[in-house]
NUKOL-441132 format. One record per residue: residue number from 0; x, y, z negated of N, C-alpha, C in turn. Coordinates in Angstrom, 1 decimal. Layout:
<atoms>
ATOM pos   n_c1   n_c2   n_c3  ca_c1  ca_c2  ca_c3   c_c1   c_c2   c_c3
ATOM NUM      X      Y      Z      X      Y      Z      X      Y      Z
...
</atoms>
This chain:
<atoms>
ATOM pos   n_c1   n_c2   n_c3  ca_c1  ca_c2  ca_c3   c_c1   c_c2   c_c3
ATOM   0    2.1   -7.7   19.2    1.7   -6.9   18.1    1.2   -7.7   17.0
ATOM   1    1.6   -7.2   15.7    1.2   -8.0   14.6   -0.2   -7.5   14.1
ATOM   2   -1.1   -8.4   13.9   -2.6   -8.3   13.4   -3.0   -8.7   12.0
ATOM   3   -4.0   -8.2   11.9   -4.5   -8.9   10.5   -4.2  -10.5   10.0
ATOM   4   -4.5  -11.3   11.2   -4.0  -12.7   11.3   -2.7  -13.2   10.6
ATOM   5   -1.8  -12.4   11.4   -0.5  -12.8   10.9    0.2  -12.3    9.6
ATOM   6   -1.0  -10.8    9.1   -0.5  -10.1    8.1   -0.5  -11.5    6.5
ATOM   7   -2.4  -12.2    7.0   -3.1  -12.9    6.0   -1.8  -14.5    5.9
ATOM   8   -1.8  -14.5    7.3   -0.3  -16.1    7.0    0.5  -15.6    5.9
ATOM   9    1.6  -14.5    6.8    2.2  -13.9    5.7    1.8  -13.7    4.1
ATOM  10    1.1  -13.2    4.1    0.5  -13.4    2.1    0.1  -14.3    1.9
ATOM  11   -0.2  -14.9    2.3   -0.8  -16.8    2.3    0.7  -17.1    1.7
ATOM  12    1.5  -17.2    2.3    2.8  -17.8    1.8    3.5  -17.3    0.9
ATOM  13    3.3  -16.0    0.6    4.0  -15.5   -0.8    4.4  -16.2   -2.2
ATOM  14    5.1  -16.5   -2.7    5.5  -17.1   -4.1    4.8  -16.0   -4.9
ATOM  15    4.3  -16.6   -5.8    4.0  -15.7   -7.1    5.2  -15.5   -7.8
ATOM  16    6.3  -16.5   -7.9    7.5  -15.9   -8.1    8.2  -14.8   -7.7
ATOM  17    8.1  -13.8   -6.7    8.9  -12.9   -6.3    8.4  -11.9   -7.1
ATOM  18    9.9  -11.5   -7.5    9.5  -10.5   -8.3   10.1   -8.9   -7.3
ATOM  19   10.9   -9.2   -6.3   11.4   -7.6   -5.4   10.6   -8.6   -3.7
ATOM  20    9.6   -7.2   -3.6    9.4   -7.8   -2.1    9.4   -6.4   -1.5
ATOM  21   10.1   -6.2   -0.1    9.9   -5.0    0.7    9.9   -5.8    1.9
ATOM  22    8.7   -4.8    2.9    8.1   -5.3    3.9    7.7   -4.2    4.8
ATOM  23    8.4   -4.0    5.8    8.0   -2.2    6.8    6.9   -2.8    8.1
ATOM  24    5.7   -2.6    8.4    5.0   -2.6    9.3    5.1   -1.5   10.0
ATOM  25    6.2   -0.9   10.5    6.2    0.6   11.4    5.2    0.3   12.9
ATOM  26    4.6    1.2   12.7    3.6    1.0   14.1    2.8    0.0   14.7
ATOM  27    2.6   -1.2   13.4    2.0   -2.2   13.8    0.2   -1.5   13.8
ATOM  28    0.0   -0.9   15.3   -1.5   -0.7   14.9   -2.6   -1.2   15.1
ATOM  29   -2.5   -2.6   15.1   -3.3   -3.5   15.0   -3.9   -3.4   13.5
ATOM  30   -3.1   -3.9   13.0   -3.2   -4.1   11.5   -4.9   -3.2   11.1
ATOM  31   -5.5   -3.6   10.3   -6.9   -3.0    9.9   -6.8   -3.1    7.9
ATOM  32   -8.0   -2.1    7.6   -7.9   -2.9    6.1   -8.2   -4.1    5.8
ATOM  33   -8.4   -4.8    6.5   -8.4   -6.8    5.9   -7.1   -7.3    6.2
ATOM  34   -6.6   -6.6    6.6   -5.4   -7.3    7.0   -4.1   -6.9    5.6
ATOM  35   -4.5   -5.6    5.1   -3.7   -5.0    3.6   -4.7   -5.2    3.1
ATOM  36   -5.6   -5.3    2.5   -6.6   -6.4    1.4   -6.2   -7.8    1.6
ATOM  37   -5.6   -8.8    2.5   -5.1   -9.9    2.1   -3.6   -9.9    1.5
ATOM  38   -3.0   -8.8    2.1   -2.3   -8.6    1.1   -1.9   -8.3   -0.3
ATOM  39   -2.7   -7.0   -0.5   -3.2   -6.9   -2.0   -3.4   -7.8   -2.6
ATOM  40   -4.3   -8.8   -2.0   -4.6   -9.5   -3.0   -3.5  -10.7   -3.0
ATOM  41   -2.9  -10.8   -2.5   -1.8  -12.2   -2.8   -0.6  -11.4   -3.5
ATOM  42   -0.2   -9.9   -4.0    0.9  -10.0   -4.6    0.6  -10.4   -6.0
ATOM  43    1.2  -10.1   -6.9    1.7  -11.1   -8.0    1.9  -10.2   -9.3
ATOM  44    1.5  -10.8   -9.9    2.0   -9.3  -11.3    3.6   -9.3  -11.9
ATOM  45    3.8  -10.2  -11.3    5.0  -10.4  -11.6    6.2  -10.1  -10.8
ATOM  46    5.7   -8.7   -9.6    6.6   -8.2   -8.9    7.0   -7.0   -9.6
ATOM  47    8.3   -6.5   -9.7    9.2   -5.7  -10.3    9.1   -4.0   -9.6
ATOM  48    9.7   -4.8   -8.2    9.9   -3.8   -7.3    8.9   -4.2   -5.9
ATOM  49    8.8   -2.9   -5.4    7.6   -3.0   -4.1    8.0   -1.6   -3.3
ATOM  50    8.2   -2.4   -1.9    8.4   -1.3   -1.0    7.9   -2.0    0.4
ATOM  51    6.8   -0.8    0.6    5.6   -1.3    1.7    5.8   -0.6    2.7
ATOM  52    5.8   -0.5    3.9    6.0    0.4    4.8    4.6    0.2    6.3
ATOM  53    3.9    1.4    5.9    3.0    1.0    7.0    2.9    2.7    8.0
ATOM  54    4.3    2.9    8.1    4.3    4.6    9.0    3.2    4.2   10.6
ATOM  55    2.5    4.3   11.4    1.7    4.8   12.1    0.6    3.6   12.2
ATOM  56    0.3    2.8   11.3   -0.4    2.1   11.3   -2.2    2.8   11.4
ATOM  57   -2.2    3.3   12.6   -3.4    4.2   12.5   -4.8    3.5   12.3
ATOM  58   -4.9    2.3   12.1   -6.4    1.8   11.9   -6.7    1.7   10.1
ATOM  59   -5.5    2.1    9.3   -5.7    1.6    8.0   -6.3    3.1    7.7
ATOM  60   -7.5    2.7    6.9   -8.5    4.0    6.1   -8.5    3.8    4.5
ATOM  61   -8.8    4.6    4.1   -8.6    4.5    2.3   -9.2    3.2    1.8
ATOM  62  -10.5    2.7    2.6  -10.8    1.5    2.4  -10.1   -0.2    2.0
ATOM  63   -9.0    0.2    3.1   -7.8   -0.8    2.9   -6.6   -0.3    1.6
ATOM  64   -6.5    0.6    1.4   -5.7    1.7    0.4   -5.9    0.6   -0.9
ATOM  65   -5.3    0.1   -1.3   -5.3   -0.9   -2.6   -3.7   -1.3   -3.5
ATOM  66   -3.2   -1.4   -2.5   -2.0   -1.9   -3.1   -1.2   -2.6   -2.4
ATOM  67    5.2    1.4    0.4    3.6    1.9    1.0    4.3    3.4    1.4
ATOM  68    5.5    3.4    3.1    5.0    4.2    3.7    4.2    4.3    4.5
ATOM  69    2.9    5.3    4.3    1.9    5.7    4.6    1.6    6.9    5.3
ATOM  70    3.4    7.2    6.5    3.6    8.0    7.0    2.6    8.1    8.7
ATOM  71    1.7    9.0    8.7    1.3    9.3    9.8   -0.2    8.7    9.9
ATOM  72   -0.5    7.8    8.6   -2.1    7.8    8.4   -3.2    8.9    7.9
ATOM  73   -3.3    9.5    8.9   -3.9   10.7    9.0   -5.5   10.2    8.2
ATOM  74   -5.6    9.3    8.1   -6.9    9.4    7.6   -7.2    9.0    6.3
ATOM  75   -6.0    9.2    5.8   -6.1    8.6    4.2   -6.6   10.0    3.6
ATOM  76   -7.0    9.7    2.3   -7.2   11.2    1.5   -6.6   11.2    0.0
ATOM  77   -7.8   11.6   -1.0   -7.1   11.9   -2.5   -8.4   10.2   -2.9
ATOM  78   -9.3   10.5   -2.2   -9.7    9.2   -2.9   -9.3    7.9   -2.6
ATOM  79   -8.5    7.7   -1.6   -7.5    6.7   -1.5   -6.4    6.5   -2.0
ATOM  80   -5.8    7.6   -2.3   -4.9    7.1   -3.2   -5.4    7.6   -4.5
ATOM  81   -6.3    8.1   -5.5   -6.7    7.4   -6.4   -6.9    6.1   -7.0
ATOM  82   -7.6    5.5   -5.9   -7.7    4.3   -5.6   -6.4    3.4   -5.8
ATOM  83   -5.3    3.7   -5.5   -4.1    3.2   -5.4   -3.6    3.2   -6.8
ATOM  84   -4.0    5.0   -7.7   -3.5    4.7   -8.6   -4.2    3.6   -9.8
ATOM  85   -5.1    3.7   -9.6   -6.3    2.7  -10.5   -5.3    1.5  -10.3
ATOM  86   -4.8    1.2   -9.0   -4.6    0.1   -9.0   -3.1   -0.8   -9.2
ATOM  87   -2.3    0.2   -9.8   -1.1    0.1   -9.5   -0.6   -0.6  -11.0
ATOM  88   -0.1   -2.3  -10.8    0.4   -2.9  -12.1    1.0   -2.3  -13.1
ATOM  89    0.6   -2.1  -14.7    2.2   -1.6  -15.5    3.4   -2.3  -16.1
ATOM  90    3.1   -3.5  -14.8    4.6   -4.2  -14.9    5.8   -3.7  -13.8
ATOM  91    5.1   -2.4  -12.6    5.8   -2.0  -11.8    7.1   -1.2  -12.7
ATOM  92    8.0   -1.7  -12.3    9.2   -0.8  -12.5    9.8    0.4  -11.1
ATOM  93    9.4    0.0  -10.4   10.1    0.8   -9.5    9.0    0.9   -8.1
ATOM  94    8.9    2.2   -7.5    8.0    2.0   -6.2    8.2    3.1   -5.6
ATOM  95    8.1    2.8   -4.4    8.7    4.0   -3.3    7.4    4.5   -2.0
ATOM  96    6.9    5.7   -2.4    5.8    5.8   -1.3    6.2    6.9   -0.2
ATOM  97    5.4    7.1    0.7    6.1    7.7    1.5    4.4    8.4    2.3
ATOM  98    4.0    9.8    2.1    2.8   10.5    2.4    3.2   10.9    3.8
ATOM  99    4.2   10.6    4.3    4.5   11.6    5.3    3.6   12.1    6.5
ATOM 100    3.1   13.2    6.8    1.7   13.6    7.2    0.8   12.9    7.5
ATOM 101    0.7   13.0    6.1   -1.0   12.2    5.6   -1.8   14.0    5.3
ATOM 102   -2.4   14.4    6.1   -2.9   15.9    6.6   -4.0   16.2    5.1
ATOM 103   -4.6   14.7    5.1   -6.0   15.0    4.2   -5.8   15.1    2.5
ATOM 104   -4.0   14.6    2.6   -4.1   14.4    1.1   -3.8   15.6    0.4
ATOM 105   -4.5   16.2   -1.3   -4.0   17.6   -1.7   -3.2   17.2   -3.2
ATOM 106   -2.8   18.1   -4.0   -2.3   18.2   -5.1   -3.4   17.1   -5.9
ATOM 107   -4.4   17.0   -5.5   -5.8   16.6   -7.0   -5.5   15.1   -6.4
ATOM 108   -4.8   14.6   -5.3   -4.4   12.9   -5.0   -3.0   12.5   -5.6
ATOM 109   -2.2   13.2   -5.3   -1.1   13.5   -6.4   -1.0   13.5   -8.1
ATOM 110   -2.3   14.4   -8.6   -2.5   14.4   -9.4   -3.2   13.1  -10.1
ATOM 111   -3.9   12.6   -9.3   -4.1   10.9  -10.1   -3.1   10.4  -10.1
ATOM 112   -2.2    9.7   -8.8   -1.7    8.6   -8.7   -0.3    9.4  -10.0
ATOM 113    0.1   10.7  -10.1    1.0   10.8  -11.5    0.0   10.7  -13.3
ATOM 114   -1.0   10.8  -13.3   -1.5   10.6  -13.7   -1.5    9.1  -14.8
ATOM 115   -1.9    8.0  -13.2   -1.5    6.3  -13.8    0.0    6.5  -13.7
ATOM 116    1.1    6.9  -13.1    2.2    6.6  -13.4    2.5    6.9  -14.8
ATOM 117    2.1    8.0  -15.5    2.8    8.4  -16.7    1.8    7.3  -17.9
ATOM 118    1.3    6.7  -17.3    0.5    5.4  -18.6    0.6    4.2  -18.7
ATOM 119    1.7    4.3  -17.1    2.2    2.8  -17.4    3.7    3.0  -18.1
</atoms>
């Protein structure tokens, strides 16, 4: 099982040069929010394209929610992905998310994250 540990190597090693990175953690439910906060924080502003995949990663909470299928994290809400939109580069050209029953999230979490989309 992949953990926080190997999530932090992994972004440890990232180039700031990439500009297209996709990366699916399906079911890794180890994984915690330190483990996607080391990630966040190693991408790069200079990535174009971003496709994150974290479907049943059940330990991640809005807490880790930074910066993405986010299929089956039941515990995410609107203020997590608020959060997400605050935080989303406007050098992103392209991003692909994926709520798939996320139970807690409503129209007013939607409504932020299109919100930052239409201002980048």
């Amino acid at each position: 099982q992949l953990t926080d540990a190997g999530l932090a190597a992994l972004a440890g090693a990232l180039s700031s040069n990439i500009q297209e990175l996709s990366l699916d953690f399906w079911h890794c439910k180890q994984l915690t929010d330190a483990g996607l906060a080391a990630l966040a924080g190693a991408l790069s502003s200079n990535i174009l394209k971003l496709s994150l995949g974290f479907g049943y990663c059940t330990k991640l909470t809005d807490a880790g929610l930074a910066g993405l299928n986010f299929g089956f994290c039941k515990q995410l809400t609107d203020a997590g992905l608020a959060a997400l939109a605050g935080a989303l580069s406007s050098n992103i050209q392209e991003l692909s998310l994926d709520f798939w029953f996320c139970k807690q999230l409503t129209d007013a979490g939607l409504a932020a994250l299109a919100g930052a989309l239409s201002s980048n």
